[in-house]
VMD Tcl script that builds the backbone (N, CA, C; Angstrom):
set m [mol new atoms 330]
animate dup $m
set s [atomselect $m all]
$s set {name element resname resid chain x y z} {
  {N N UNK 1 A 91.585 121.551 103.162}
  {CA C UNK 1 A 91.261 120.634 102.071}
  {C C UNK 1 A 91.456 119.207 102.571}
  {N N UNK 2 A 90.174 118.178 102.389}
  {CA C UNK 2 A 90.162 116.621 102.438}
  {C C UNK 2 A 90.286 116.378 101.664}
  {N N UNK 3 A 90.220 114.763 101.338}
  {CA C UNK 3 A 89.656 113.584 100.593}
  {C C UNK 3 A 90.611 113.350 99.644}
  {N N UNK 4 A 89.533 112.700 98.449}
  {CA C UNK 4 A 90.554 112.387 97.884}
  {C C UNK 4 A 90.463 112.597 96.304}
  {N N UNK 5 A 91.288 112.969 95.553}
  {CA C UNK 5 A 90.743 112.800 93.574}
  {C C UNK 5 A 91.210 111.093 93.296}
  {N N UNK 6 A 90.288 110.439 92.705}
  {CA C UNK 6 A 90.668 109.106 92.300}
  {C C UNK 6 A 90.104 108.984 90.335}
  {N N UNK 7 A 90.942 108.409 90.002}
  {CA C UNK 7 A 90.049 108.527 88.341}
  {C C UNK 7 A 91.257 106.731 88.192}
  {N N UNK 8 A 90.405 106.107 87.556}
  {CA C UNK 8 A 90.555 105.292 86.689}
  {C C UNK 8 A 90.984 105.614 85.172}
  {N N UNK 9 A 92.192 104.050 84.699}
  {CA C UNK 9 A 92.960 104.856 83.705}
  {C C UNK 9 A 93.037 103.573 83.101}
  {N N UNK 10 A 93.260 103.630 81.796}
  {CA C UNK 10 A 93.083 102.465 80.848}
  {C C UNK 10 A 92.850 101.072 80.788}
  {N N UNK 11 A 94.368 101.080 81.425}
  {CA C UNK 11 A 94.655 99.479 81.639}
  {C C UNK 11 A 93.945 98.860 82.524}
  {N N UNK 12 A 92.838 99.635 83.343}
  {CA C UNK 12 A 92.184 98.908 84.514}
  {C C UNK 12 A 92.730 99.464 85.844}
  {N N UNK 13 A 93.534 100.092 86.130}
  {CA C UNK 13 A 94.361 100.717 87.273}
  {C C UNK 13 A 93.843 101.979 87.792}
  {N N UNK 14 A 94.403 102.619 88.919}
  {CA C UNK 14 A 93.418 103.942 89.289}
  {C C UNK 14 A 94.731 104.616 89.486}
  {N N UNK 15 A 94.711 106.006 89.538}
  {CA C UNK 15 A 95.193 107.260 90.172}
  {C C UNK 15 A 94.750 107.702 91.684}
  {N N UNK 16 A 95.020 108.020 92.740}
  {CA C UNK 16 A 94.950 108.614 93.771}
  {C C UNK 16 A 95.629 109.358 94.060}
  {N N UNK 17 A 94.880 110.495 94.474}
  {CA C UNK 17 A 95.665 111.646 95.115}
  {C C UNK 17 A 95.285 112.349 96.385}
  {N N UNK 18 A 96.022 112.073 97.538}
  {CA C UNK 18 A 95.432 112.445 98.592}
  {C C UNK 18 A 95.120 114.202 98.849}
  {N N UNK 19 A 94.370 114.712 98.851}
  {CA C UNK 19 A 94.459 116.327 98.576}
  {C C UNK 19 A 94.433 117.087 99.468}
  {N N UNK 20 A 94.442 116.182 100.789}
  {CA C UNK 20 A 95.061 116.897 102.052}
  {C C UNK 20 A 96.565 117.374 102.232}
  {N N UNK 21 A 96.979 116.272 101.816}
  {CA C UNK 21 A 98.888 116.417 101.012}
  {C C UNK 21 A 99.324 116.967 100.161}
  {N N UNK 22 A 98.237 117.072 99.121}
  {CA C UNK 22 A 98.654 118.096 97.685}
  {C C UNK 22 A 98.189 119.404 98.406}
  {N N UNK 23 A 97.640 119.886 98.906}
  {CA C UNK 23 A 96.691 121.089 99.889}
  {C C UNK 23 A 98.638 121.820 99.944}
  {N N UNK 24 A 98.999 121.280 100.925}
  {CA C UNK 24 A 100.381 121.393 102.057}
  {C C UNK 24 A 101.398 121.517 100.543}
  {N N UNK 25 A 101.556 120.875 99.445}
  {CA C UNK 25 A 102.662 120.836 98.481}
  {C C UNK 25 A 103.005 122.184 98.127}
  {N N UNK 26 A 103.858 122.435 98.212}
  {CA C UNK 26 A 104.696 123.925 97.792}
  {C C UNK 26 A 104.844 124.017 96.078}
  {N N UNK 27 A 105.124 122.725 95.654}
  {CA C UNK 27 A 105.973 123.160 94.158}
  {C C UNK 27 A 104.397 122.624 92.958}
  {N N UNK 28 A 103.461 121.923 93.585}
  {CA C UNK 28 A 102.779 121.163 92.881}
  {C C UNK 28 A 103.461 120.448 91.790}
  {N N UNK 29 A 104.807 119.889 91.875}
  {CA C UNK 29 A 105.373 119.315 90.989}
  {C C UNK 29 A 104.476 118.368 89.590}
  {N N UNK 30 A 103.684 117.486 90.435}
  {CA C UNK 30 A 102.562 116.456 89.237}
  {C C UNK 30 A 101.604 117.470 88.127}
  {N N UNK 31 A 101.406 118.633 88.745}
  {CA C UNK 31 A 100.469 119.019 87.508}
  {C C UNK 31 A 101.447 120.138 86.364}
  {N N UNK 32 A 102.837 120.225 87.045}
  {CA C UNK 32 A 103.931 120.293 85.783}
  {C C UNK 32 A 104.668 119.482 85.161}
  {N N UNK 33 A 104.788 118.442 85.525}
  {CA C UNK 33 A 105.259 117.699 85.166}
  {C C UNK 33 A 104.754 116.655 84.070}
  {N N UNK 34 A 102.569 116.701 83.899}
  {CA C UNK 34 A 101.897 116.292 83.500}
  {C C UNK 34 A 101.519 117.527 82.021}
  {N N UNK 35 A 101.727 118.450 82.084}
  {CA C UNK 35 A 101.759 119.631 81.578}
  {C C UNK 35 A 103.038 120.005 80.682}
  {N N UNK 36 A 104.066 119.271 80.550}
  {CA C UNK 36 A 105.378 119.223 80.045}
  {C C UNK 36 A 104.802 118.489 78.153}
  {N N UNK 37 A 105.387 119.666 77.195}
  {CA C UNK 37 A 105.173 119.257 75.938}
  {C C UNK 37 A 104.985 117.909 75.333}
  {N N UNK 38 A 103.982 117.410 74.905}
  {CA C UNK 38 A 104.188 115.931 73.958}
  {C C UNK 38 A 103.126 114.652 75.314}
  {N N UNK 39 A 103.272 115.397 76.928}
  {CA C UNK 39 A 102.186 114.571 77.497}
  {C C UNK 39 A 101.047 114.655 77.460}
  {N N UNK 40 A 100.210 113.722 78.145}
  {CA C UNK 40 A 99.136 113.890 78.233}
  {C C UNK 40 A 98.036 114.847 78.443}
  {N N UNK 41 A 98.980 115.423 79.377}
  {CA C UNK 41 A 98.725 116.934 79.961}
  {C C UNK 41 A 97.254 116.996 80.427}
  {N N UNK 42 A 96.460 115.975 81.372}
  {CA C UNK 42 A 95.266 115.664 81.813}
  {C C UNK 42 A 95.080 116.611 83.247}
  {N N UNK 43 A 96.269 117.027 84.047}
  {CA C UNK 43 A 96.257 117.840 85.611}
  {C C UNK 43 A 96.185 119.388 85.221}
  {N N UNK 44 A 95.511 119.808 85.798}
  {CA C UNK 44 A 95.742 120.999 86.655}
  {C C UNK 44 A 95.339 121.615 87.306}
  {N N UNK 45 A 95.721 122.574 88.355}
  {CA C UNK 45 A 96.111 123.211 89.336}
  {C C UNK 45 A 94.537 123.891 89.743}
  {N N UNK 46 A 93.458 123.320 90.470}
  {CA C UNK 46 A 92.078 124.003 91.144}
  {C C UNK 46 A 91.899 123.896 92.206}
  {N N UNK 47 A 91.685 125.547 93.146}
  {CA C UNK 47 A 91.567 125.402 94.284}
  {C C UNK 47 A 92.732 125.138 95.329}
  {N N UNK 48 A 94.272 125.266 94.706}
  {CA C UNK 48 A 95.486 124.842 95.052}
  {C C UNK 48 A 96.000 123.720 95.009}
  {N N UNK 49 A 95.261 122.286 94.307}
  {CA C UNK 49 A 95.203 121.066 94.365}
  {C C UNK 49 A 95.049 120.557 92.721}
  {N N UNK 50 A 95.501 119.445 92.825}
  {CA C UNK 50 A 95.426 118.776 91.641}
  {C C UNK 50 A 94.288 118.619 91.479}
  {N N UNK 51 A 93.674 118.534 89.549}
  {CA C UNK 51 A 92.025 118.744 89.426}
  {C C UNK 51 A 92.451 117.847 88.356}
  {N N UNK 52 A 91.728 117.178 87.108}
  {CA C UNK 52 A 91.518 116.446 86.440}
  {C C UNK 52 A 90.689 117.416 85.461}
  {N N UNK 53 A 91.589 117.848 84.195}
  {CA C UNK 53 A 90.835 118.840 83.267}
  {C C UNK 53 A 90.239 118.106 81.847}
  {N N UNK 54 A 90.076 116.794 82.161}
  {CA C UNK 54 A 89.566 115.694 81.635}
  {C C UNK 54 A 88.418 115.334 82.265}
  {N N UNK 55 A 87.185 114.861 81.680}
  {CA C UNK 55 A 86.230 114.241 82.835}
  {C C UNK 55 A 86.897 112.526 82.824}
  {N N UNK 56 A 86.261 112.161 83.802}
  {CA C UNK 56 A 86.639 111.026 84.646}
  {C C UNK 56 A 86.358 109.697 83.529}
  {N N UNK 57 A 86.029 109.341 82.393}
  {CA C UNK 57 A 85.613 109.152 81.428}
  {C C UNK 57 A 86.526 108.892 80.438}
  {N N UNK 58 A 86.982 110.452 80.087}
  {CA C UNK 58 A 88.079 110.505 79.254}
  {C C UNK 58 A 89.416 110.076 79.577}
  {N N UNK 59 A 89.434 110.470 80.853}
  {CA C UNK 59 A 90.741 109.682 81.576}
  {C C UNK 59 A 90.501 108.201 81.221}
  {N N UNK 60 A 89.632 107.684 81.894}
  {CA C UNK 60 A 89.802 105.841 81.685}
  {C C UNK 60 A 89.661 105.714 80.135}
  {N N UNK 61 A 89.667 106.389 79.354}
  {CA C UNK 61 A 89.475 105.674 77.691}
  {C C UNK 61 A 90.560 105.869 77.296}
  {N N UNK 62 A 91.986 106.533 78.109}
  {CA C UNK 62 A 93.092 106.522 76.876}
  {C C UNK 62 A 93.569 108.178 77.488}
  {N N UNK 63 A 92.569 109.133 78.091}
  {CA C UNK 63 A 93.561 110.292 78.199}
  {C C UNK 63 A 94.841 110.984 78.677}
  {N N UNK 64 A 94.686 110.210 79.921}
  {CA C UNK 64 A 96.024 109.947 80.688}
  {C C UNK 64 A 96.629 108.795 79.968}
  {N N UNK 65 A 98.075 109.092 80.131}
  {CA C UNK 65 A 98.307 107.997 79.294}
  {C C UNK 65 A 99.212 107.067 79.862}
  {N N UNK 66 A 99.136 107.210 81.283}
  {CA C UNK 66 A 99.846 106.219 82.602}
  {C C UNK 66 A 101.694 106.366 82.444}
  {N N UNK 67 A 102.021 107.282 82.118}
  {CA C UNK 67 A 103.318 107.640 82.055}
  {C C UNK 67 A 103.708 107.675 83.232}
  {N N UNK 68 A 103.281 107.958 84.216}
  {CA C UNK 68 A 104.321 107.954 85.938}
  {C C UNK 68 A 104.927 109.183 86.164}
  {N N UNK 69 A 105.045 110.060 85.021}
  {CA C UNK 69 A 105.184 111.370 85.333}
  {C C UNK 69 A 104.939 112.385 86.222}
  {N N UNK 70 A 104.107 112.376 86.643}
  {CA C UNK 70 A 103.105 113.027 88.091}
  {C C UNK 70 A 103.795 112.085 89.043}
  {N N UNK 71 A 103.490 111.031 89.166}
  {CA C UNK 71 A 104.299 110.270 90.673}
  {C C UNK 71 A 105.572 110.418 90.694}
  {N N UNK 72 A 106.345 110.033 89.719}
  {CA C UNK 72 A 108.138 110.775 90.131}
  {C C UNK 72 A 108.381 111.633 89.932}
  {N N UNK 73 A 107.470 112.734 89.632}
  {CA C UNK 73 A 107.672 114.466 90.364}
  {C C UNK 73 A 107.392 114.713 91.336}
  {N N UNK 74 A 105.810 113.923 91.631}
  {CA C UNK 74 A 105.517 114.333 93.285}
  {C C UNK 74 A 106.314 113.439 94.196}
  {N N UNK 75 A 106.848 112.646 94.249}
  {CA C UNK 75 A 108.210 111.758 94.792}
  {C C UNK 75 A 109.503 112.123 95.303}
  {N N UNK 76 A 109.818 112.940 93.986}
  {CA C UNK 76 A 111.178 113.762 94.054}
  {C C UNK 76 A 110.863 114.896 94.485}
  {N N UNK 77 A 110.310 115.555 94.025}
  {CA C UNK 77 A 109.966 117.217 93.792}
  {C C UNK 77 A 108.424 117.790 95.196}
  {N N UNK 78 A 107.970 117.244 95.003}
  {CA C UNK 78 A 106.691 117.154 96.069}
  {C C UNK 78 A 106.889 116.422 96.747}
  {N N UNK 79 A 105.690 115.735 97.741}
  {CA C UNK 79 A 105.083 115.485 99.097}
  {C C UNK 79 A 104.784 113.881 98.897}
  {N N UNK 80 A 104.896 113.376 98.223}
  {CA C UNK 80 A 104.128 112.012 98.593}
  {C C UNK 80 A 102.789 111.829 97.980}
  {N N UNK 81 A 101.745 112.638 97.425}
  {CA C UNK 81 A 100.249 112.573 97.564}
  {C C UNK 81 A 99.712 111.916 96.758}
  {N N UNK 82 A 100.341 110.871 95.696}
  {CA C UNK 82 A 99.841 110.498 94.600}
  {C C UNK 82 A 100.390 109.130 95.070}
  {N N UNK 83 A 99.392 108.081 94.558}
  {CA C UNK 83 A 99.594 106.586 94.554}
  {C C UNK 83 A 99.180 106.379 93.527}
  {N N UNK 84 A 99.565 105.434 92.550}
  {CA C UNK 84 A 99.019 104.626 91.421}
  {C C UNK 84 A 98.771 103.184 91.277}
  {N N UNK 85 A 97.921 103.001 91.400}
  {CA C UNK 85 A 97.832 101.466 91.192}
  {C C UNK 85 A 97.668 101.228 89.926}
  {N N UNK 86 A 98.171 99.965 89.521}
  {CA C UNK 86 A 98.301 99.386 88.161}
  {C C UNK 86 A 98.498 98.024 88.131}
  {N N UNK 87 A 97.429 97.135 87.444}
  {CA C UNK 87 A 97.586 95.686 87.322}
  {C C UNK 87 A 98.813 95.659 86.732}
  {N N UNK 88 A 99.741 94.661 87.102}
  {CA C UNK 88 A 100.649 93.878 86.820}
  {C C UNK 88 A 100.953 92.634 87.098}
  {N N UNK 89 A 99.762 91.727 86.393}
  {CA C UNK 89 A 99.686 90.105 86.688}
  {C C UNK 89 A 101.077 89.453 86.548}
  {N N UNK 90 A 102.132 89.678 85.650}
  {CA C UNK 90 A 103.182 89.214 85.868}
  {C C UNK 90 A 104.341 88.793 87.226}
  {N N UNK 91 A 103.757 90.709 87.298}
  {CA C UNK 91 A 104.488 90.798 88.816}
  {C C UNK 91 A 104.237 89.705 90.008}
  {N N UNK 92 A 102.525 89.986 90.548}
  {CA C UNK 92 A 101.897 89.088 90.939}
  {C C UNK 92 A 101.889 87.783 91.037}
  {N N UNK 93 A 102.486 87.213 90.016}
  {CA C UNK 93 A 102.441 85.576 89.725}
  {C C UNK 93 A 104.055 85.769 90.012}
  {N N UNK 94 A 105.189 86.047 89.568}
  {CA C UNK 94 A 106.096 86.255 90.478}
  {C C UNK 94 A 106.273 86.086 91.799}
  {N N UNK 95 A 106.002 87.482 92.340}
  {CA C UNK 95 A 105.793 87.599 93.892}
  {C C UNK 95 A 105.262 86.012 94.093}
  {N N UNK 96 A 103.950 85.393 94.166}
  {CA C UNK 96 A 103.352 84.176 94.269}
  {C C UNK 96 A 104.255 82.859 94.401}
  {N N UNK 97 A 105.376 82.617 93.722}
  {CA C UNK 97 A 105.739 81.791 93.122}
  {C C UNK 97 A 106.613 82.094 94.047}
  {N N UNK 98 A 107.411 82.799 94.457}
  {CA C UNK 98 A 108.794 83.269 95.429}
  {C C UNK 98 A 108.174 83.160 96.733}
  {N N UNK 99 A 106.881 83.096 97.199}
  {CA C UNK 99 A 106.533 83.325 98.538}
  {C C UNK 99 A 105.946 81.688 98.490}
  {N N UNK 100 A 105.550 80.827 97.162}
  {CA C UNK 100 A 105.624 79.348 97.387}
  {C C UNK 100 A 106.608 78.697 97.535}
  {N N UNK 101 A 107.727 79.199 97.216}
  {CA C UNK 101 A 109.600 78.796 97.570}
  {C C UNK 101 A 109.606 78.740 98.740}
  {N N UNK 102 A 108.990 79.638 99.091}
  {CA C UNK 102 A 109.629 80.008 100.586}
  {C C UNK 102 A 110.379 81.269 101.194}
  {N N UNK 103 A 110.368 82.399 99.935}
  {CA C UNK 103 A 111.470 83.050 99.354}
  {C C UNK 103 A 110.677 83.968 99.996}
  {N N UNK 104 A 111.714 85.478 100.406}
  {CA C UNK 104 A 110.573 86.510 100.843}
  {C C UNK 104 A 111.299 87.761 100.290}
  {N N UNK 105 A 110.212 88.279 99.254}
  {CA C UNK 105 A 110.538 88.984 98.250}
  {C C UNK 105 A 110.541 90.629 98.377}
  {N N UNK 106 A 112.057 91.038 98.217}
  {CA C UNK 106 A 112.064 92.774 98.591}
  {C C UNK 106 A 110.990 93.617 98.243}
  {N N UNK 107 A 109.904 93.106 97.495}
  {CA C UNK 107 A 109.029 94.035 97.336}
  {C C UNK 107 A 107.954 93.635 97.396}
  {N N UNK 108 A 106.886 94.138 97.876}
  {CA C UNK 108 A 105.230 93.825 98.034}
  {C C UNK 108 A 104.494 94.621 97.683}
  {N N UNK 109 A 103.371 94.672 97.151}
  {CA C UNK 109 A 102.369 95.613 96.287}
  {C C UNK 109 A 101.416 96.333 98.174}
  {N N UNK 110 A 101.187 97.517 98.126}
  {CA C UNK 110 A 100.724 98.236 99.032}
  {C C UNK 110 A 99.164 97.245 99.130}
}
mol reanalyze $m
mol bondsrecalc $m
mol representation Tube
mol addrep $m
């Protein structure tokens, strides 16, 4: 298994999941963890890999509901295979403002 699942999600931000890495994951932690009562419950488990039982659509209008749930399972519990990006102009103008100081700031956006 290659490539990659990517879906766009409300706020303007994307999901990635590398599925060469989810392929190799033992516990598939993200599509239980997404699957846990009262969430969104948008993952599951096709082909041994995370699938999107939402079309790509429904995800960006509100279905996922950007909880982080899936990434600090697959974090803790799994492999690494999930990245999320998510605007956070605040952050951004932060960071900005500390690197016009002069300041060099413990954290940087990938």
């Amino acid at each position: 298994m290659s490539g990659v699942m990517s879906f766009e999600v409300f706020s303007g931000g994307s999901v990635t999941f590398d599925l060469a890495t989810c392929a190799k994951c033992k516990t598939k932690a993200c599509v239980v963890a997404c699957n846990v009562p009262n969430l969104a419950c948008v993952l599951e488990l096709k082909d041994n890999v995370p699938a999107l039982k939402v079309t790509q659509e429904e995800a960006k209008r509100g279905a996922c509901i950007e909880c982080l749930a899936c990434e600090l399972a697959c974090m803790t519990d799994g492999i690494g295979g999930i990245t999320f990006s998510l605007p956070m102009p605040e952050w951004d103008e932060l960071i900005a403002g500390a690197a016009a100081r002069g300041e060099t700031p413990g954290f940087q956006r990938r």
